[in-house]
C-alpha positions as CSV (number, residue, x, y, z in Angstrom):
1,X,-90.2,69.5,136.2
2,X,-88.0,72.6,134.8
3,X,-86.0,71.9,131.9
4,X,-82.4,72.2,132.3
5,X,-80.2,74.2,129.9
6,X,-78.2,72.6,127.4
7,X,-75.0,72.2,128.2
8,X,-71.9,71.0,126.7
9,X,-71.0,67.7,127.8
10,X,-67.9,67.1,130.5
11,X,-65.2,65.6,127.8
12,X,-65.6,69.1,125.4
13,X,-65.5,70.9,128.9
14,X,-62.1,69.3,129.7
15,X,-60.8,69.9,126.2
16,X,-61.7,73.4,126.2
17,X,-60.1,73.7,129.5
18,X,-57.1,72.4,128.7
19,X,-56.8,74.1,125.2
20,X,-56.7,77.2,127.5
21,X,-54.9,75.8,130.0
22,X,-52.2,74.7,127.0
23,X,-52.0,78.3,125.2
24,X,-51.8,80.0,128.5
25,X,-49.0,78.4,129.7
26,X,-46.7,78.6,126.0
27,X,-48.0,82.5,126.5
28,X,-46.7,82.6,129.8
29,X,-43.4,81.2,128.3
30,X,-43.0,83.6,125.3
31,X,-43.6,86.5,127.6
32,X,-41.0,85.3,130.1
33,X,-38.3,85.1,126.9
34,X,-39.1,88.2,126.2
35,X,-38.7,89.7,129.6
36,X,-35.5,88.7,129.8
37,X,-33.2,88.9,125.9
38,X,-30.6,86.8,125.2
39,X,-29.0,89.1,122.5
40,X,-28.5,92.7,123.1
41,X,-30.6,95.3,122.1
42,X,-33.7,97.4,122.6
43,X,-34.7,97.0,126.1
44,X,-38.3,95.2,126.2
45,X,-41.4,97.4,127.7
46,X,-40.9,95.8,130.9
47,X,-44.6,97.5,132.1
48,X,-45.8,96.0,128.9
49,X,-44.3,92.1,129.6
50,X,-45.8,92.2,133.2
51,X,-49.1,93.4,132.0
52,X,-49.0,89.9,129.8
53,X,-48.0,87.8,132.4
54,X,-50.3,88.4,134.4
55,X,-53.1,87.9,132.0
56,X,-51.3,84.4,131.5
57,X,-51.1,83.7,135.1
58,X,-54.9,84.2,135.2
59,X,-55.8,82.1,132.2
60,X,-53.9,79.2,133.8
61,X,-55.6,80.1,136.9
62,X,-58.9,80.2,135.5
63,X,-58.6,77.0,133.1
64,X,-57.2,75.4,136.2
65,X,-60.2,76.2,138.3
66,X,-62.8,75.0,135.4
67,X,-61.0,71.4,135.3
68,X,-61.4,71.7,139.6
69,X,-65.1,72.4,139.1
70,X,-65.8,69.6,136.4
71,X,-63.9,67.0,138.0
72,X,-65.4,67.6,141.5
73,X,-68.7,68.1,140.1
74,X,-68.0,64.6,137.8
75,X,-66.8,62.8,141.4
76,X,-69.9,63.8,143.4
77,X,-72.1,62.1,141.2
């Protein structure tokens, strides 16, 4: 029989997942603030702001897709 890589178990999995899934999303808030100022004053790098969205969006996306994985992977056994 082949031995199997170590892996981390599914609990740390979730809690890394959701750590990401957590930061992402207060990211994604703090870069939608900025996007739009309450007070006047120097116009944000709109190009910039976008760029960091983005990269939010896809950490959600991607945290979201891990905890998929695990849990269908955890229901088929």
């Amino acid at each position: 029989s082949c031995a199997l890589p170590v892996q981390k178990p599914r609990s740390e999995l979730v809690r890394t997942s959701l750590r990401l899934l957590t930061s992402s999303a207060y990211r994604l808030q703090s870069e939608c603030r900025k996007a739009l100022p309450a007070e006047p004053g120097p116009a944000p790098d709109v190009q910039l702001v976008t760029q960091q969205v983005i990269q939010c969006a896809y950490d959600i996306a991607k945290a979201a897709k891990q905890l998929v994985t695990i849990t269908t992977k955890e229901n088929n056994n």
